[in-house]
C-alpha positions as CSV (number, residue, x, y, z in Angstrom):
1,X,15.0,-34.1,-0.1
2,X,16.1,-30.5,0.1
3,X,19.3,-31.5,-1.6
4,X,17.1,-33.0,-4.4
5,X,14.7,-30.2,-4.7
6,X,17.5,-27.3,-5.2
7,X,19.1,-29.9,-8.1
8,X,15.6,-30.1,-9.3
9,X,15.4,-26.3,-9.7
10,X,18.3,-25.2,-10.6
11,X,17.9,-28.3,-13.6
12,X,15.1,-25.8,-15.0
13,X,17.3,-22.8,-14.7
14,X,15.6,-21.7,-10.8
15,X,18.0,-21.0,-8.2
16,X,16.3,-22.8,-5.6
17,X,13.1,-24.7,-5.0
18,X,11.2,-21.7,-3.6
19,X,11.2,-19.1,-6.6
20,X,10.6,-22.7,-8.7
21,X,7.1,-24.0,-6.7
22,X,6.4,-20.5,-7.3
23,X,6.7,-20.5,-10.9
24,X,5.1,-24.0,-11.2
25,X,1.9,-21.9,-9.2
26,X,1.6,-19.5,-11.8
27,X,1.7,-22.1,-14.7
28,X,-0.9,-24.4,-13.0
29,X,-2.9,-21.5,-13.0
30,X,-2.6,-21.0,-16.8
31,X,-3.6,-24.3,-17.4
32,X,-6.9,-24.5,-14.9
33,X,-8.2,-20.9,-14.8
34,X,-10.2,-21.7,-17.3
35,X,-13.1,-19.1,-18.6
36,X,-11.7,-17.5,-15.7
37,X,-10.1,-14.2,-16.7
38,X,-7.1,-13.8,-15.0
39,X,-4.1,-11.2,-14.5
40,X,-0.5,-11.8,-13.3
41,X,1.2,-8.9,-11.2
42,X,4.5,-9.2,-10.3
43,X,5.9,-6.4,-8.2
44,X,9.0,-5.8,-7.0
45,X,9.6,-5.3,-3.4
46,X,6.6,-3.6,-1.6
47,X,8.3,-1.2,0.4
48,X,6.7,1.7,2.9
49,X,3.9,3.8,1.9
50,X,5.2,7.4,-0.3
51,X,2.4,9.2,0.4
52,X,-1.2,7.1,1.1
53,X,-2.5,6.8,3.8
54,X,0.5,7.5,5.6
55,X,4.4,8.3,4.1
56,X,6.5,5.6,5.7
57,X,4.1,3.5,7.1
58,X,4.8,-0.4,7.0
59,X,3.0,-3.1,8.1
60,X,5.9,-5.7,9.4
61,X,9.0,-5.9,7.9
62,X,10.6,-6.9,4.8
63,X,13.9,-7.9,3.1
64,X,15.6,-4.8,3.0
65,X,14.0,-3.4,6.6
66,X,16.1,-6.7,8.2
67,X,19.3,-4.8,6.5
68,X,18.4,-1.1,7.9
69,X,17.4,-2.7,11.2
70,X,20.6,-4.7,11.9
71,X,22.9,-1.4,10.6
72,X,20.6,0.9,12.9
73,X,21.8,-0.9,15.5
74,X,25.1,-1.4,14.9
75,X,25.4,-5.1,14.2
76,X,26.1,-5.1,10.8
77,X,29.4,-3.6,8.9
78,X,29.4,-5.0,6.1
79,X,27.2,-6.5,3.0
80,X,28.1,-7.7,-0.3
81,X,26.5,-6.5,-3.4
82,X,27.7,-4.5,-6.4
83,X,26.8,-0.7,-4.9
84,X,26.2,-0.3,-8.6
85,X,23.6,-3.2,-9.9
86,X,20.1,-1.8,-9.9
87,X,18.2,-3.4,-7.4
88,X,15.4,-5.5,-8.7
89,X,13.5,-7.8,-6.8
90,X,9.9,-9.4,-7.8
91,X,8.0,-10.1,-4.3
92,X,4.5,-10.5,-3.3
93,X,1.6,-13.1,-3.1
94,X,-1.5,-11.7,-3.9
95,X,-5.2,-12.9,-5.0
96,X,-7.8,-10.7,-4.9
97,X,-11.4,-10.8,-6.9
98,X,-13.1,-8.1,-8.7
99,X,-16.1,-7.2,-7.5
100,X,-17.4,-7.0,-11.1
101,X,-16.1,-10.7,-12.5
102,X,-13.9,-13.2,-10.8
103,X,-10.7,-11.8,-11.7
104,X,-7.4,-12.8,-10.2
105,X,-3.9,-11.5,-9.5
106,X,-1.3,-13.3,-8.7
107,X,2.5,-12.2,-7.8
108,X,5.5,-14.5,-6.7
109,X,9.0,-14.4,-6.1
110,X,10.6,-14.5,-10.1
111,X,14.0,-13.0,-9.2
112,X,15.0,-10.9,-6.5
113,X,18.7,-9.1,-6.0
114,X,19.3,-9.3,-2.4
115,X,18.1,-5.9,-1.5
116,X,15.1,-4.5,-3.7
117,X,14.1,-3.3,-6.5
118,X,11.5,-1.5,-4.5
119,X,8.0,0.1,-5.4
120,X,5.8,1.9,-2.6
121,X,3.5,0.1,-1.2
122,X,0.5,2.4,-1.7
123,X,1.9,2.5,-5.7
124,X,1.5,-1.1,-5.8
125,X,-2.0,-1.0,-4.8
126,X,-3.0,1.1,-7.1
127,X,-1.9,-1.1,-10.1
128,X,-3.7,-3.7,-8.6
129,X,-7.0,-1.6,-9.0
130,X,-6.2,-0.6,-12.2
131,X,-5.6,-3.8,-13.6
132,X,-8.9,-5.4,-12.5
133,X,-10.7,-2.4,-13.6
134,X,-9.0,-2.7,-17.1
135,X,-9.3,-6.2,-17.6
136,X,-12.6,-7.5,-15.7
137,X,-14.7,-9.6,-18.0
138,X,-11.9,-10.3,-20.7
139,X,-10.9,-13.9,-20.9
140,X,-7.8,-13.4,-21.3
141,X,-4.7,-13.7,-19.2
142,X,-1.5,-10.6,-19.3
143,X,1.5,-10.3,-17.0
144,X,2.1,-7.4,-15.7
145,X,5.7,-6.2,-14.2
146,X,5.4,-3.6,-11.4
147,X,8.8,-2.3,-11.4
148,X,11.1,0.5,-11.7
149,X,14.5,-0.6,-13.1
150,X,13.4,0.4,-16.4
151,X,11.4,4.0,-16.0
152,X,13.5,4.9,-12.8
153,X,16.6,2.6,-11.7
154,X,18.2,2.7,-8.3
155,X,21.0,1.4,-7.0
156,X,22.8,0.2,-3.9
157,X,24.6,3.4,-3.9
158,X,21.5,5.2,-3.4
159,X,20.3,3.6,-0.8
160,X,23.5,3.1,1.4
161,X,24.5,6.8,0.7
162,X,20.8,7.5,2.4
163,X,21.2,5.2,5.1
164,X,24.4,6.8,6.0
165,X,23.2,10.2,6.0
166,X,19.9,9.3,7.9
167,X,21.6,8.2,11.1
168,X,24.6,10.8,11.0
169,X,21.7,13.1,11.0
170,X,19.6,11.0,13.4
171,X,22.6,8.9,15.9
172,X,21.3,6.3,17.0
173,X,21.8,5.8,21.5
174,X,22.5,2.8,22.8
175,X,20.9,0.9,25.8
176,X,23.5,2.9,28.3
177,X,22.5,6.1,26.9
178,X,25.9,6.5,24.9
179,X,25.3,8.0,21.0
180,X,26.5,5.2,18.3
181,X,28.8,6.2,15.9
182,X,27.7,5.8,12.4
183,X,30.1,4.3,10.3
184,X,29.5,4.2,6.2
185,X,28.7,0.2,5.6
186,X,31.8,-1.8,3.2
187,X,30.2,-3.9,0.3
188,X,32.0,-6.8,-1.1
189,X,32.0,-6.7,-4.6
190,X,32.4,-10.1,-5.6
191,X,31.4,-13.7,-4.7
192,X,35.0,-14.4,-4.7
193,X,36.3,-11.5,-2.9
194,X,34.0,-12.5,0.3
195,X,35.3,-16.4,-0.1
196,X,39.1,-15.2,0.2
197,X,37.7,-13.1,3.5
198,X,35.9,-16.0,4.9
199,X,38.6,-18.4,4.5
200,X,40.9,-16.4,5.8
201,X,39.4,-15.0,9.0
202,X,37.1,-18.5,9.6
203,X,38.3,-21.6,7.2
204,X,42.1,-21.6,8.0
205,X,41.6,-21.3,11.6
206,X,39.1,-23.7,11.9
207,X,41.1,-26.2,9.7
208,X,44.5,-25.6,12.5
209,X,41.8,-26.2,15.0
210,X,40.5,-29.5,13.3
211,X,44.6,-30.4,13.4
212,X,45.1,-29.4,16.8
213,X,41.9,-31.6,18.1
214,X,43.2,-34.6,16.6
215,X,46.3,-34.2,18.3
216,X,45.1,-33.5,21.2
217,X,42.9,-37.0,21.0
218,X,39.6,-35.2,20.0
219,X,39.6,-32.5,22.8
220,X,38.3,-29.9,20.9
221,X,36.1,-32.1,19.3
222,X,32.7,-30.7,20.4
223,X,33.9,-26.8,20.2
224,X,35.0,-27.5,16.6
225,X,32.1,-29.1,15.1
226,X,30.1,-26.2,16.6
227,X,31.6,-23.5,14.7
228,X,32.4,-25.5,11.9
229,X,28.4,-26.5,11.4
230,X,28.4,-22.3,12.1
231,X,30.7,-21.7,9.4
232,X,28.7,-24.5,6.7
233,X,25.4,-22.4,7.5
234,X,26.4,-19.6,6.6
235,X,28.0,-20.4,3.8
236,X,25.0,-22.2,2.6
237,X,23.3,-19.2,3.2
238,X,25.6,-17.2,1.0
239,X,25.5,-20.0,-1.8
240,X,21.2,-19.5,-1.8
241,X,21.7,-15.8,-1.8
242,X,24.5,-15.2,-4.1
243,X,21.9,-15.3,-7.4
244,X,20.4,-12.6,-6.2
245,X,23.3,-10.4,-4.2
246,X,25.1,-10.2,-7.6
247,X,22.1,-9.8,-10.3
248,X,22.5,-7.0,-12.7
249,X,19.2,-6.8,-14.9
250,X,16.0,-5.2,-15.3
251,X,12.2,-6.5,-16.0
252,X,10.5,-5.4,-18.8
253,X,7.2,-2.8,-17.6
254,X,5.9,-2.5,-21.0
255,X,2.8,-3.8,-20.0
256,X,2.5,-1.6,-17.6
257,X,3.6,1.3,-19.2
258,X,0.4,0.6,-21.7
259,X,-2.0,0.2,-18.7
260,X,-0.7,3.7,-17.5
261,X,-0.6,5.5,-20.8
262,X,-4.8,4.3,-20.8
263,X,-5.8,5.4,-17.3
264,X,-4.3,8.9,-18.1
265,X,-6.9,9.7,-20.1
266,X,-8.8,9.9,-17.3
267,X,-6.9,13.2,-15.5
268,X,-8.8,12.9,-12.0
269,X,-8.3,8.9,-11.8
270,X,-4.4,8.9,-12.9
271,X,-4.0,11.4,-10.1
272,X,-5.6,9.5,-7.6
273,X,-4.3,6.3,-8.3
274,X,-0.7,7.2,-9.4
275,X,1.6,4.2,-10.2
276,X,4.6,5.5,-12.3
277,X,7.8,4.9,-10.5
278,X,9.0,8.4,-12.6
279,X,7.6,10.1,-9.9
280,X,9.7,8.8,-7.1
281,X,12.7,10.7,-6.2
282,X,14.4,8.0,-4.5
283,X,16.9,10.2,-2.7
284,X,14.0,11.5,-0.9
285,X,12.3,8.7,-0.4
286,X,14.7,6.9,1.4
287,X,15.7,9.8,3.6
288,X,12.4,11.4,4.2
289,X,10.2,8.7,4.6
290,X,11.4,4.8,3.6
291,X,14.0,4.9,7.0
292,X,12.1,6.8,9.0
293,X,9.4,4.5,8.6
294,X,11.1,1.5,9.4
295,X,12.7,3.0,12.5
296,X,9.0,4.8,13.6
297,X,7.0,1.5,12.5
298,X,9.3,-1.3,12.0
299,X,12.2,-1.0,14.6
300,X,10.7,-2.7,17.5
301,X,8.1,-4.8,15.8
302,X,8.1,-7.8,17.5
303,X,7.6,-10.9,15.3
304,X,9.9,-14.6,15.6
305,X,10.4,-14.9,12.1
306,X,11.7,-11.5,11.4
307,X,13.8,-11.4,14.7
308,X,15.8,-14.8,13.0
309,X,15.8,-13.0,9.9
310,X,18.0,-10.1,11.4
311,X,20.1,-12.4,13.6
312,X,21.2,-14.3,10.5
313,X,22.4,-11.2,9.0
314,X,24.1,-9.9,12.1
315,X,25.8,-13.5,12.4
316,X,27.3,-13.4,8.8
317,X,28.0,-9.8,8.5
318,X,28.1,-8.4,12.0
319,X,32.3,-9.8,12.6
320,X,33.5,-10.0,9.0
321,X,34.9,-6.5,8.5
């Protein structure tokens, strides 16, 4: 079935079946709301708070925070990604009702490059507000994408460079008191780049191994198939995440950029709730308050799901280079 469903996706152009049921949501929705008005917000990755309630607060973790985490403590050495694609990812799943008229928002997964295309949280908020507020009691139904690879692109470079210079700044200690050396994080460039380094460090051995077990009259037989069902996990993982490590595009904001030009007629409302991505200096948001937030609020946030998320990473990335 899982076989099936990624065919079934990728036959409609989706890369697998989770950014497709997502997609079949939103379209059920235009086809039953109704009367009901209805607006569709698709933000990019919600990162920490820039500056309300609290700069760098996070609730959790999320994609990107798993990447920080496992280089913050010294698991990870490597990534791959294009240091210069602009990260865009569209992440969230939100419904919320206007207080006014039934109004609803609704954000999914549409394309996502590994890392982010980020937007603060507190920014994304505040497009959510202003959207209802614009559009409560109009039957009709707009997309809106809250993003900044259009009005103020980042890239991988940006956010490695920051990493780097947060913890030589900030060196992390270990559990026996010793300072960790911070060592600048090596990005594969190319899908085929990281297939010669796997099958050279992983796939050749295993396949002498595999030779030397049926010599040996199936000896090796039960240490083999565990690190060769190792070596097909993660290079299934790889295959579900190489649409997204590689992606080099941006989503149109025009929308958006309409809905912003309108609520700055209002001075004292478009100050308090801001939501052009202009205004972030990304440099200094990832030093001064993205990373620190994730290592003040995220860092030892204890939750299963996240915890497997990180030990994935470390288990593909953590021995490669």
């Amino acid at each position: 079935m899982k076989e099936l469903g990624i065919r079934r996706a990728k036959l409609f152009g989706w890369p697998n079946t989770y950014v497709f049921t997502k997609a079949m949501g939103e379209m059920l929705l235009g086809h039953s709301r109704g009367d009901l008005p209805m607006v569709i917000l698709r933000p990019t990755i919600i990162t920490s708070v820039q500056s309300d309630p609290l700069p760098g607060w996070i609730e959790g973790t999320r994609t990107i925070d798993s990447v920080i985490i496992g280089y913050a403590k010294g698991k990870i050495t490597c990534f791959f990604g294009d240091l210069d694609n602009i990260m865009d990812v569209v992440r969230s799943l939100l419904r919320i009702r206007s207080h006014q008229q039934s109004t609803l928002i609704f954000g999914y997964y549409r394309s996502e490059t590994f890392l982010m295309m980020q937007v603060p949280g507190d920014m994304v908020v505040n497009a959510m507000m202003a959207t209802m507020a614009a559009h409560s009691g109009q039957p009709a139904e707009l997309v809106y994408h809250m993003s900044s690879s259009v009005r103020n692109p980042v890239t991988y470079a940006t956010l490695e460079h920051c990493g780097f210079r947060y913890f030589l700044a900030n060196p992390r200690v270990g559990r026996d008191g010793s300072v960790m050396p911070t060592k600048r994080l090596r990005f594969i460039k190319s899908m085929v780049g990281f297939r010669v380094l796997m099958t050279l460090r992983y796939k050749l051995p295993l396949e002498v191994m595999h030779l030397v077990n049926l010599l040996s009259c199936g000896r090796l037989a039960r240490g083999y198939n565990e690190l060769n069902r190792k070596y097909k996990f993660v290079m299934r993982l790889v295959e579900l995440y190489k649409p997204y490590a590689y992606f080099d595009g941006c989503f149109d904001d025009l929308n958006m950029e309409r809905l912003r030009m309108a609520t700055k007629k209002d001075d004292a409302e478009a100050k308090m709730f801001g939501f052009d991505p202009k205004h972030i200096d990304w440099e200094d948001y990832f030093s001064s308050i993205h990373i620190p937030g994730v290592m003040k609020y995220a860092f030892n946030y204890v939750d299963p799901a996240f915890i497997v998320k990180v030990a994935v990473i470390c288990c593909i990335f953590g021995s490669l280079c």
